[in-house]
TINU-514189 format. One line per field, with one value per residue (C-alpha): chain; residue in three letters; x, y, z. Coordinates in nm, 4 decimals. Example, Ala and Ser with C-alpha at 12.3 -4.5 7.8 and 13.67 -1.06 7.14 Angstrom:
# residues 2
unit [A,A];
code [ALA,SER];
c1 [1.2300,1.3670];
c2 [-0.4500,-0.1060];
c3 [0.7800,0.7140];
END
This chain:
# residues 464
unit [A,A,A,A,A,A,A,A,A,A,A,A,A,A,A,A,A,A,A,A,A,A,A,A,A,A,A,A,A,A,A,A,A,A,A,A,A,A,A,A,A,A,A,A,A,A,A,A,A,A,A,A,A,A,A,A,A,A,A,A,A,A,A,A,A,A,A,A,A,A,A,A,A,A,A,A,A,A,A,A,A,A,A,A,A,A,A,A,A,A,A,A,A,A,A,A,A,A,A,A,A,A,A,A,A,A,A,A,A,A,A,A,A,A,A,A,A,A,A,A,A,A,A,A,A,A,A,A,A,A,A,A,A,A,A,A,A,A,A,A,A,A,A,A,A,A,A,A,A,A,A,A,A,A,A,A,A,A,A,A,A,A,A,A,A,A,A,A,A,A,A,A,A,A,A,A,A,A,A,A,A,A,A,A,A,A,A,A,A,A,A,A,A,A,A,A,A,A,A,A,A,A,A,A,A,A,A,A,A,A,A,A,A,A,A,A,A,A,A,A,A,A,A,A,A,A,A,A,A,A,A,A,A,A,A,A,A,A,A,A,A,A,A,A,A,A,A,A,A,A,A,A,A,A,A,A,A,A,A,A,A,A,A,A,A,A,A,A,A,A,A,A,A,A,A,A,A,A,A,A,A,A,A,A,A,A,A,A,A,A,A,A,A,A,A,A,A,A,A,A,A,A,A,A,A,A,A,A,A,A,A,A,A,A,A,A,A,A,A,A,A,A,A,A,A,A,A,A,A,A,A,A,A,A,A,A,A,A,A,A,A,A,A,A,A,A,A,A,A,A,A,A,A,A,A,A,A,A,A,A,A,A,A,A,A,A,A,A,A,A,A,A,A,A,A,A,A,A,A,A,A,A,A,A,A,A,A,A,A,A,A,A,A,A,A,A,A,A,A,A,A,A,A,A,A,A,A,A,A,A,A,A,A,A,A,A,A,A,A,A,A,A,A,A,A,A,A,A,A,A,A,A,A,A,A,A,A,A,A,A,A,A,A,A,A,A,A,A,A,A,A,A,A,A,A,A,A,A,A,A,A,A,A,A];
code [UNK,UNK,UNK,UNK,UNK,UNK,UNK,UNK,UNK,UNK,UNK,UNK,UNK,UNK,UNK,UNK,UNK,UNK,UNK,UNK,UNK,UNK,UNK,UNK,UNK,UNK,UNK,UNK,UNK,UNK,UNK,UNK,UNK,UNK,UNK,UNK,UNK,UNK,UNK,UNK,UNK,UNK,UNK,UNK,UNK,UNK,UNK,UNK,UNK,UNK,UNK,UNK,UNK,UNK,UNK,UNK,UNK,UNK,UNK,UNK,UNK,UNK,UNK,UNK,UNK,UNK,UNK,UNK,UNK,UNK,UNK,UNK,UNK,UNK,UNK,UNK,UNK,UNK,UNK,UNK,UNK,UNK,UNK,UNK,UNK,UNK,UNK,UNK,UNK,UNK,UNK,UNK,UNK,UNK,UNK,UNK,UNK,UNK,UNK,UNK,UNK,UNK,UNK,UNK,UNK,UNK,UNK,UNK,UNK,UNK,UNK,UNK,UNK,UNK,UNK,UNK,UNK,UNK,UNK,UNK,UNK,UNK,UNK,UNK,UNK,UNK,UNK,UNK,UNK,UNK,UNK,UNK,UNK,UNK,UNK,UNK,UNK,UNK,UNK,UNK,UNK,UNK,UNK,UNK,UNK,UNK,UNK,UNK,UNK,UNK,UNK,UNK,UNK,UNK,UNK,UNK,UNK,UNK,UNK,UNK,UNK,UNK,UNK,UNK,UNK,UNK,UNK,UNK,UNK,UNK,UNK,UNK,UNK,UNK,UNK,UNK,UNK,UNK,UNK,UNK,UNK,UNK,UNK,UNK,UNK,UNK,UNK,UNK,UNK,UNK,UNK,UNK,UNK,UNK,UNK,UNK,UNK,UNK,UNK,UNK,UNK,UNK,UNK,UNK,UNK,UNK,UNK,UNK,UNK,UNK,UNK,UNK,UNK,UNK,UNK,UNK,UNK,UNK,UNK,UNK,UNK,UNK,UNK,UNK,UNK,UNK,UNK,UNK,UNK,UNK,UNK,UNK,UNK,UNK,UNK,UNK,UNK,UNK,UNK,UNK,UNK,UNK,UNK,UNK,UNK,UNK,UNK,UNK,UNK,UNK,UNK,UNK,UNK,UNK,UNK,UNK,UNK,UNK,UNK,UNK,UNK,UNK,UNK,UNK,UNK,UNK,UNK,UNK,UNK,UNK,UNK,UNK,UNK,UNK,UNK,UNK,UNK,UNK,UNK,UNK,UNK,UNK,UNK,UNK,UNK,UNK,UNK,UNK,UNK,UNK,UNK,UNK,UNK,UNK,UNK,UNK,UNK,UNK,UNK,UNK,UNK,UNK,UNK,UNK,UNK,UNK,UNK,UNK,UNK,UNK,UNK,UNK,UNK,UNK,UNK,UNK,UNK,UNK,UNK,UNK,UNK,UNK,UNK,UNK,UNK,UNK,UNK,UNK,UNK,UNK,UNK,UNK,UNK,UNK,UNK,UNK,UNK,UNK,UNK,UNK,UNK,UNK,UNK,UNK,UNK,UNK,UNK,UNK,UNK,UNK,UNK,UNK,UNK,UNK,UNK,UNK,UNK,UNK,UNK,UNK,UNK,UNK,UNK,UNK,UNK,UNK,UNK,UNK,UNK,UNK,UNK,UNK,UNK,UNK,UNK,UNK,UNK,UNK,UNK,UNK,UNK,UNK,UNK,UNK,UNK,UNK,UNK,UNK,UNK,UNK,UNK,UNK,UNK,UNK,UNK,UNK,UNK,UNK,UNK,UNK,UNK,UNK,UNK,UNK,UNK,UNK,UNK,UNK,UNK,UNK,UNK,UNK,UNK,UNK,UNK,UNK,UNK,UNK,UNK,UNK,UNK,UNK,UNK,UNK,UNK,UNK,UNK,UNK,UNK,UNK,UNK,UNK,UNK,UNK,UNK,UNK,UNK,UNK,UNK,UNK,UNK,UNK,UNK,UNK,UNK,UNK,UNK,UNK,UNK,UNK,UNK,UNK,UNK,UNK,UNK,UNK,UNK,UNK,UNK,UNK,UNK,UNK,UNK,UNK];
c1 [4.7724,4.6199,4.2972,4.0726,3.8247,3.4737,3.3630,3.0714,2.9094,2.9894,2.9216,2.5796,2.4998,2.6208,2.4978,2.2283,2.0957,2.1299,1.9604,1.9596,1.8559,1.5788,1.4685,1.5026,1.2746,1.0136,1.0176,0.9756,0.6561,0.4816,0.5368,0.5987,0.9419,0.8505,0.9744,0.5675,0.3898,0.1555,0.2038,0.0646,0.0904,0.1892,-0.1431,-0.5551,-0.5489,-0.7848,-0.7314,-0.6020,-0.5238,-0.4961,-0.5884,-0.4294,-0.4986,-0.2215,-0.3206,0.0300,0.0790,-0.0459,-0.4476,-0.5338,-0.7114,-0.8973,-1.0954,-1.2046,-1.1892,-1.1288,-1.3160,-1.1986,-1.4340,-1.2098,-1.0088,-1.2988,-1.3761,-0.9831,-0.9619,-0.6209,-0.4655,-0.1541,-0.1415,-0.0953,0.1963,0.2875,0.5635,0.4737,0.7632,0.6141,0.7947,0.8104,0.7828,0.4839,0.2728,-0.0556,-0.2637,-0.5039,-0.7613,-1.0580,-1.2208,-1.3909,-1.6101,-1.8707,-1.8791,-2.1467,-2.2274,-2.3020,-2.3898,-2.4844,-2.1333,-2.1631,-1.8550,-1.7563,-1.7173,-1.6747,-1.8535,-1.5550,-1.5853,-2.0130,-2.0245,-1.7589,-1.9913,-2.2218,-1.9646,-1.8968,-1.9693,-1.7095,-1.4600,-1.1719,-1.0100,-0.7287,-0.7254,-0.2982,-0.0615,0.2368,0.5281,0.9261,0.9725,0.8228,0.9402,0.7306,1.0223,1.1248,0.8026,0.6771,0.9164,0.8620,0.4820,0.5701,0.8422,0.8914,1.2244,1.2981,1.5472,1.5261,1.6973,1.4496,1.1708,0.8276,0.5048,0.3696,0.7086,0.6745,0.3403,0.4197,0.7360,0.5715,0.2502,0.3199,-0.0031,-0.2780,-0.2295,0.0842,-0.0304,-0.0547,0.1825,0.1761,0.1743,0.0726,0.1057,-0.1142,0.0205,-0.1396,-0.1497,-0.0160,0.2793,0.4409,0.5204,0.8292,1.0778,0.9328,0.9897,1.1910,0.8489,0.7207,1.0560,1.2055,1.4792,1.7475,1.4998,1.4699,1.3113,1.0686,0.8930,0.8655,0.6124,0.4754,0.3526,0.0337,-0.0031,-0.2505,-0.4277,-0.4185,-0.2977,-0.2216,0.0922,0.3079,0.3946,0.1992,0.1232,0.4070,0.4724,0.2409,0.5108,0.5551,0.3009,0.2680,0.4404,0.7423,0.7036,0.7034,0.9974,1.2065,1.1234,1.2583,1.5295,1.5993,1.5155,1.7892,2.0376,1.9931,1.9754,2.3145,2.3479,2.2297,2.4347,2.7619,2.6524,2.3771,2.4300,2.2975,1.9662,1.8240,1.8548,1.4906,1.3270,1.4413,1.3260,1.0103,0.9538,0.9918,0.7272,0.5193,0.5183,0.4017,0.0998,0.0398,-0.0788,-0.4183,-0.4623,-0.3993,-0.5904,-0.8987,-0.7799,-0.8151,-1.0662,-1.3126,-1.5405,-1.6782,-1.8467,-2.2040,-2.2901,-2.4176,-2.0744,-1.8851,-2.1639,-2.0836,-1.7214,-1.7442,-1.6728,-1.9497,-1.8004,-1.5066,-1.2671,-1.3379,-1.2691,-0.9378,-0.8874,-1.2737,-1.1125,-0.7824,-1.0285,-1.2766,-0.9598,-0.8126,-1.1186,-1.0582,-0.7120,-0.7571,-1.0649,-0.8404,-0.5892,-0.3184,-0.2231,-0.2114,-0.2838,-0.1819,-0.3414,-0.1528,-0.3796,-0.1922,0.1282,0.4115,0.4772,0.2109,-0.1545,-0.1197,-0.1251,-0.2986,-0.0145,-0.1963,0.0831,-0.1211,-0.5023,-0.6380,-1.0138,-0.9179,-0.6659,-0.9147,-1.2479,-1.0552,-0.8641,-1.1753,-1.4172,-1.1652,-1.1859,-1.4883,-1.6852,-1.4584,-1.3553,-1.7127,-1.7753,-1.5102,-1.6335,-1.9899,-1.9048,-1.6308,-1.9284,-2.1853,-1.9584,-1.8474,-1.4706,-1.4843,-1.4177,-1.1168,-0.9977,-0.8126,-0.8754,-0.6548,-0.6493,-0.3625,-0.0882,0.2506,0.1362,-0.1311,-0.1504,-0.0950,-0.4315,-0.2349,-0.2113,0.0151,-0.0345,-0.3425,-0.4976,-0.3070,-0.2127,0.1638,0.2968,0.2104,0.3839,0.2677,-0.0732,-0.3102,-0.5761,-0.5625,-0.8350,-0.9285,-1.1849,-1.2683,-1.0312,-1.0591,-1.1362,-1.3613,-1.5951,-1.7150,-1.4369,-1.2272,-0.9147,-0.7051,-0.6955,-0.4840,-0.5249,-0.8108,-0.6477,-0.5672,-0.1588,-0.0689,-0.1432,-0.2239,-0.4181,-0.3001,-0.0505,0.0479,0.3859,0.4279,0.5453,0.2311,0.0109,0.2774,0.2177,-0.1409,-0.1527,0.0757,-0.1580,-0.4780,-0.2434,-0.2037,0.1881,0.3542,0.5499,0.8523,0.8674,0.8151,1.2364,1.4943,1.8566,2.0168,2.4062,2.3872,2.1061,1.7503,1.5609,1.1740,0.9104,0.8440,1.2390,1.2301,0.9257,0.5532,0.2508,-0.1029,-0.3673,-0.6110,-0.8832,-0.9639,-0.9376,-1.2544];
c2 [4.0926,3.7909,3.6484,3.4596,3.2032,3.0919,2.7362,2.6208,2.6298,2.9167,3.0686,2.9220,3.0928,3.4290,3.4798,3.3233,3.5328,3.1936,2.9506,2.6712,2.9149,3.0501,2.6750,2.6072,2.8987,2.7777,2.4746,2.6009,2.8101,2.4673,2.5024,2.1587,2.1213,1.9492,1.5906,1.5027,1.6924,1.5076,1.2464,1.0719,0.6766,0.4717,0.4389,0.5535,0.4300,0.2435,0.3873,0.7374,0.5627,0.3264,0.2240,-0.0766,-0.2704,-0.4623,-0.7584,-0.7761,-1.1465,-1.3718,-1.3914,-1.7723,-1.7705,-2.1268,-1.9893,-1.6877,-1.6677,-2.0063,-2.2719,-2.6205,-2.9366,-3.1546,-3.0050,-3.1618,-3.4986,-3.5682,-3.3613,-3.4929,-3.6906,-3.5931,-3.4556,-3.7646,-3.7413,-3.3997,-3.3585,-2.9838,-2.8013,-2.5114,-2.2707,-2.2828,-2.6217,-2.8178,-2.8825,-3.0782,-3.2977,-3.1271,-2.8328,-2.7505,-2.4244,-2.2760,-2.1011,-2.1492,-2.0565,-1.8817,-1.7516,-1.4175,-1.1918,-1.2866,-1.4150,-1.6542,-1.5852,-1.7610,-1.6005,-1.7143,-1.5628,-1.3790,-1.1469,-1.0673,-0.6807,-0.7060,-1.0295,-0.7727,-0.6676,-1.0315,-0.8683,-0.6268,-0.7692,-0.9956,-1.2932,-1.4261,-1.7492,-1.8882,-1.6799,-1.7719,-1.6351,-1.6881,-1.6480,-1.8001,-1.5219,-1.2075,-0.9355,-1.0888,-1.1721,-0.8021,-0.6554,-0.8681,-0.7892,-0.3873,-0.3737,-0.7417,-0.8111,-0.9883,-0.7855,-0.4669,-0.1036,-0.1341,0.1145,0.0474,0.0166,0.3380,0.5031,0.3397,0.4657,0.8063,0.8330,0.7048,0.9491,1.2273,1.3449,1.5743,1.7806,1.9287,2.0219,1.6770,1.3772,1.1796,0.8602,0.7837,0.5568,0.4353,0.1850,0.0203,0.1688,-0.1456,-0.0859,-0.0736,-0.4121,-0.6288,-0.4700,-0.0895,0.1909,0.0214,-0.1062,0.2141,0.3663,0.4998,0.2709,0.3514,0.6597,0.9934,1.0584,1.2595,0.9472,0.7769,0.7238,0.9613,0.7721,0.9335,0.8473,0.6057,0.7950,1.1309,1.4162,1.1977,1.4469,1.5466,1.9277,1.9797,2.3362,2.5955,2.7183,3.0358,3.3417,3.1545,3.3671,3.2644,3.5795,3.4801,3.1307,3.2345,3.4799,3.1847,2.9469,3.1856,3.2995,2.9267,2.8839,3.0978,2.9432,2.5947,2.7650,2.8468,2.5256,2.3653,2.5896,2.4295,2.0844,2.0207,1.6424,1.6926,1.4616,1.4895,1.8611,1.8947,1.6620,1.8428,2.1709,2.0074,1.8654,2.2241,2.3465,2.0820,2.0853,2.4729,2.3853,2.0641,2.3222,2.4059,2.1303,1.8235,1.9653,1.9463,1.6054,1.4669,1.6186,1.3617,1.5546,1.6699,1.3607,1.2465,1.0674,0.8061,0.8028,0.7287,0.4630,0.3120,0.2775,0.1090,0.3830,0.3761,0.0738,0.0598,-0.2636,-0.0746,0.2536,0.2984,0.1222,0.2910,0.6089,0.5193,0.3974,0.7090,0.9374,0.7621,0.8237,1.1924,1.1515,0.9671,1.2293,1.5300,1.3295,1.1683,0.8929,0.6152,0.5446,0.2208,0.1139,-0.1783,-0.3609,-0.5512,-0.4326,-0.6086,-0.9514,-1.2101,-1.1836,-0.8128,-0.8885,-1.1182,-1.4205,-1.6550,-1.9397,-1.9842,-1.9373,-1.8780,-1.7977,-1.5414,-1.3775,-1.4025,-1.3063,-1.0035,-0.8782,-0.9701,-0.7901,-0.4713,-0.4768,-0.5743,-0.3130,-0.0530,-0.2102,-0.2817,0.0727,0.1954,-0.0042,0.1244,0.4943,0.4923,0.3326,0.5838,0.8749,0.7810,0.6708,0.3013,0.2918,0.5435,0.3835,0.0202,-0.1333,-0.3991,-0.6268,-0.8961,-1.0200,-1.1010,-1.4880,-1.7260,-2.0143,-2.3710,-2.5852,-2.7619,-2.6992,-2.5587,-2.5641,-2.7641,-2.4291,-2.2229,-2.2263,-2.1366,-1.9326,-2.0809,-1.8800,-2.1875,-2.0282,-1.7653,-1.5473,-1.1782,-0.9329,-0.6195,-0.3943,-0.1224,0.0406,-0.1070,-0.4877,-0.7460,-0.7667,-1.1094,-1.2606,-1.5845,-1.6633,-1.9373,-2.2335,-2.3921,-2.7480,-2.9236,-2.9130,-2.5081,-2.6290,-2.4961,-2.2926,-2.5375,-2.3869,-2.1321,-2.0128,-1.6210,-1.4195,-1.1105,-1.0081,-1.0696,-0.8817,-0.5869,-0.6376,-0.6110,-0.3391,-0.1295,-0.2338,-0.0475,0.2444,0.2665,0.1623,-0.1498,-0.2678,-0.3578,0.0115,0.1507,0.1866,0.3466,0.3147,0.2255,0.0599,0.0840,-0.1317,-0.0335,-0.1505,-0.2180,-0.2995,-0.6653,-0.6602,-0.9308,-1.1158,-1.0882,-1.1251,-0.8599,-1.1091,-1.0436,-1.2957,-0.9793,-0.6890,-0.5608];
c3 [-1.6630,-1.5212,-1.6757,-1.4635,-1.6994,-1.6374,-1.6234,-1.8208,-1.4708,-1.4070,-1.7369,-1.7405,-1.3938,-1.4731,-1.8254,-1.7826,-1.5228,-1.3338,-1.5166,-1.2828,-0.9676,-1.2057,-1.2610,-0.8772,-0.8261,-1.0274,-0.8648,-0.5528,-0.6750,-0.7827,-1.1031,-1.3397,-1.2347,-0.8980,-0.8763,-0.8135,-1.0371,-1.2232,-1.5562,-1.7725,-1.7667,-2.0907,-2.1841,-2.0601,-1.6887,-1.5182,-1.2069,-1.0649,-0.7324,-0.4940,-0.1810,-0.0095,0.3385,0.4585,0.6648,0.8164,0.9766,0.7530,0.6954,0.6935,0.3203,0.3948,0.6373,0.5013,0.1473,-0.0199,0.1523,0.2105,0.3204,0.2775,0.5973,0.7377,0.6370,0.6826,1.0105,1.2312,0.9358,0.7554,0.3768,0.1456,0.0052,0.1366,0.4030,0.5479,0.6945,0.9181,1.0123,1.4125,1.4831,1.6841,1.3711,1.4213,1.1529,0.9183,1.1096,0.9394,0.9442,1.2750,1.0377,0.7908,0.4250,0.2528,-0.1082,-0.2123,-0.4825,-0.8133,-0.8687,-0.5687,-0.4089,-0.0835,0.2233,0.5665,0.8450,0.9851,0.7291,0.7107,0.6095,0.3103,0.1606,0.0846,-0.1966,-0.3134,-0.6863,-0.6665,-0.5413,-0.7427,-0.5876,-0.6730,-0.4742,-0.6226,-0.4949,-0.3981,-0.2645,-0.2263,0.1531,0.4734,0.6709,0.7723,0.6924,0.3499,0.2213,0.3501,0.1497,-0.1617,-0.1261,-0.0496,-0.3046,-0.5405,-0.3530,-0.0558,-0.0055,0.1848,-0.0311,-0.3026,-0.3718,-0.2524,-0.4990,-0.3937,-0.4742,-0.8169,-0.8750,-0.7523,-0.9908,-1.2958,-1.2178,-0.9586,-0.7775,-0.8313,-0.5398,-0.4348,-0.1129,-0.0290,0.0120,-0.2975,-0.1017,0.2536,0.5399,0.8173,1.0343,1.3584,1.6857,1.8900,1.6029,1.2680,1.0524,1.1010,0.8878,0.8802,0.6645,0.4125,0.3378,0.1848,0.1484,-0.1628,-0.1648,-0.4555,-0.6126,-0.5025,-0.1144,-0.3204,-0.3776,-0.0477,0.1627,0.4284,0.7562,0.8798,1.2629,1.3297,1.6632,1.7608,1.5364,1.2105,1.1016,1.4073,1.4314,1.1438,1.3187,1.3445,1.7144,1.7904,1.7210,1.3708,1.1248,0.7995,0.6987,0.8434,0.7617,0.3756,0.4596,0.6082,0.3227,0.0753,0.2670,0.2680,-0.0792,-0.1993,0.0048,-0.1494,-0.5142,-0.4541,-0.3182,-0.5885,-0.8781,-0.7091,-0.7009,-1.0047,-0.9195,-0.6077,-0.6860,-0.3456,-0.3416,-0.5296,-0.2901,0.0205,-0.1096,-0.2317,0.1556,0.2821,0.0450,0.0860,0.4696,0.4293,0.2038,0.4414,0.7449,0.5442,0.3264,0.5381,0.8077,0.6247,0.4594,0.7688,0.9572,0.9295,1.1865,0.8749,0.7938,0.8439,1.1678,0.8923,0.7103,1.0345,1.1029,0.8103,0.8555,1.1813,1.3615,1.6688,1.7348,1.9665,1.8205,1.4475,1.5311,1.4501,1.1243,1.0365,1.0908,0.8731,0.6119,0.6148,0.6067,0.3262,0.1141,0.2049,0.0660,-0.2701,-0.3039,-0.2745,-0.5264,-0.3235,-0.5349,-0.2766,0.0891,0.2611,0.6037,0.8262,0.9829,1.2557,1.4097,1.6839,1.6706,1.7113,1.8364,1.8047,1.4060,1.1593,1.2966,1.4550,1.5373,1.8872,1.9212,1.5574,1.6420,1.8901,1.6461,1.3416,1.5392,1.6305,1.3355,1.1223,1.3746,1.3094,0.9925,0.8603,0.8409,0.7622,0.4937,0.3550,0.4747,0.2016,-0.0312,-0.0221,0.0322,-0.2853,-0.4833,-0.3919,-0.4772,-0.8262,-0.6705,-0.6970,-1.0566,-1.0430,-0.7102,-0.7054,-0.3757,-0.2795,0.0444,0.1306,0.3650,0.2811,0.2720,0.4302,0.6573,0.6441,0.6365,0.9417,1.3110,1.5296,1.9292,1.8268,1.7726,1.5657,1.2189,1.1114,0.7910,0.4283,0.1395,-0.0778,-0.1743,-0.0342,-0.1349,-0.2291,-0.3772,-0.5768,-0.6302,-0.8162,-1.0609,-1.3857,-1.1814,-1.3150,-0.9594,-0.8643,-1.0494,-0.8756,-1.0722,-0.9723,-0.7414,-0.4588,-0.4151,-0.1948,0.1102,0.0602,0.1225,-0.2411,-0.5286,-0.8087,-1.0657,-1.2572,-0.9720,-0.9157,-0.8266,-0.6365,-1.0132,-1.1825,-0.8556,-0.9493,-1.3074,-1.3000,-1.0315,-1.2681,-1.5941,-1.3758,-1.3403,-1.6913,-1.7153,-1.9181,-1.6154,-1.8655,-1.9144,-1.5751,-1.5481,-1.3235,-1.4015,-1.1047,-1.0662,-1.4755,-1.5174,-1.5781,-1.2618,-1.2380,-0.9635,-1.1521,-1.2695,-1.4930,-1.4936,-1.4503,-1.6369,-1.6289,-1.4244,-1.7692,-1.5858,-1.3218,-1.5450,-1.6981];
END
């Protein structure tokens, strides 16, 4: 008589009143077991999230955040000793600011007049006026900002963050996406994308007009009875699923998408529904004015999110090639007076409103591009890409406001004093989160990989 033996798969399953289909279950109930629930950091966090606004293009930092007069006294000449390289060709002699500088706050900060609603929060916000990146190209120096390599396949910040912390609402996306209407970044999703982790952790891109989550509805003969019936139906299917393949690593977050799509149709709903505002709220965020609107909206929602405990929410400002973002190669007062104009107040808006609710200190805010602009022309009236040195800044979250750290040199060409990588922005970022960045690790191709991977230092200067 034949005897037919179990694996230890098999074994596990059957005695075990299936163990791993139990486990599955749970999951699928919201229990612990979901690839997002929430976790604690190395150590007490700063922040709980983050909000970031991506000036995608290339904001020109010497005329709105580090001024430069000597762009003025030596207006047409050439760089002494300097031999600039642009990136497109046509370059001019130096071009000074179309805009004049003010200080603000008690900390004094200069702003130019491109940017009058958000000088009203000079002494919250931190500047780092040195960074510096590797590439002068908009893809590769996107994706270092997005994810610290140049190189696209590697997971994004957010996806970081969202792995090292989960969320604190599972009826929400962990991390979110706004892009601009006229269109997304050069480069696209691999710049919130989960790269070489789990799809768990990726980014979900929120439209930018209209409904923000397509088909977020189910078609009318779908009740939610059914709906539930279907999901379970389905959920058993992929527990067997799952018993024959336990390796199957992207089995959890495909179930988990399911689920979470299902809770999406009442909690996202209200997430968004920013009808529910004040008239003075949507005032505030720019949006009774026409060229604000949108990114107002974006900015207003995105308070909604981090308030309902989505752990981070990037908005694009700028989208397409050229004038249509922050890349002003031909006409740079036209491209600035607009981009500036749409996002002004919004941001300032966000700003004020986190403060007034009790957010600002549990909420990093950070704005940037992937680089700046050279302090030369191009076209005689447009400036071309400068990863040399260019300003970025923070708010909130565990930030020292009215803070400037760092210099670049007096013609704004270079980052000379005390110059900044992408690694150390990363570094710090991670710090507010409450994570050592040298132990924020994935193994990956048998090595342990990290946002920073093998370099970058906390920016101490801007945390309080």
């Amino acid at each position: 008589m034949s005897q037919r033996f179990f694996s230890r798969r098999e074994l596990l399953w059957k005695a075990g009143g299936g163990i791993g289909g139990l486990a599955l279950a749970n999951m699928l109930q919201g229990a612990s077991t979901s690839p997002l629930a929430p976790k604690a950091g190395h150590f007490a966090a700063k922040a709980k999230s983050i909000i970031s606004i991506f000036c995608y293009g290339g904001v020109s930092h010497m005329d709105t955040f580090d001024p430069k007069p000597m762009l003025a006294k030596h207006a047409g000449e050439t760089i002494p000793g300097k031999k600039v390289v642009p990136s497109q060709g046509t370059p001019g002699g130096l071009m000074p600011s179309l805009w004049d500088f003010k200080k603000y706050g008690q900390s004094g900060l200069d702003v130019s007049d491109l940017f009058p609603h958000v000088a009203t929060c000079a002494d919250d916000l931190a500047v780092v006026r040195s960074m510096h990146t590797i590439s002068n190209d908009h893809a590769p120096a996107l994706y270092q900002m997005n994810t610290g390599s140049i190189q696209t396949g590697f997971p994004s910040m957010g996806t970081w963050v969202t792995y090292g912390l989960g969320t604190e609402n599972q009826s929400l996306p962990a991390f979110v996406v706004f892009t601009d209407p006229r269109g997304g970044p050069i480069g696209g999703a691999p710049n919130w994308g989960n790269g070489f982790m789990p799809t768990a952790f990726q980014g979900t891109q929120f439209r930018p007009t209209g409904d923000p989550i397509v088909d977020l509805k189910p078609p009318q003969d779908m009740t939610p009875e059914r709906q539930r019936k279907w999901l379970d139906f389905m959920g058993k299917l992929n527990a067997e699923h799952h018993q024959k393949n336990p390796q199957d690593t992207e089995l959890a977050a495909r179930i988990e998408s399911y689920e979470l799509a299902f809770r999406m149709q009442t909690a996202a709903v209200d997430a968004v529904d920013i009808d529910k505002e004040s008239e003075a709220t949507k005032k505030l965020y720019g949006l009774d004015q026409e060229i604000s609107s949108y990114v107002g909206r974006q900015a207003l929602m995105a308070r909604r999110l981090v308030e309902r405990g989505v752990r981070m929410v990037q908005i694009y400002s700028g989208g397409g090639n050229f004038n249509d973002s922050w890349d002003a190669h031909w006409d740079l007062k036209e491209n600035h007076t607009q981009h500036c104009t749409e996002t002004d107040k919004p941001i300032a808006g966000l700003l004020k409103d986190l403060k007034s609710r009790g957010m600002l200190d549990s909420t990093l805010v950070i704005w940037h591009g992937e680089f700046g602009r050279l302090p030369i022309s191009q076209r005689m009236s447009g400036r071309d890409h400068n990863p040399y040195g260019f300003t970025v800044w923070m708010a909130g979250g565990g930030t020292k406001g009215g803070t400037i750290v760092g210099a670049t040199d007096e013609f704004g060409l270079e980052a000379v004093d005390k110059p900044k990588k992408i690694n150390d922005l990363h570094a710090t970022i991670l710090h507010l989160m409450g994570f050592d960045h040298t132990r924020l690790t994935y193994m990956h191709n048998g090595r342990f990989m990290r946002l920073t991977d093998v370099e970058g230092e906390v920016i101490k200067e801007i945390v309080a």
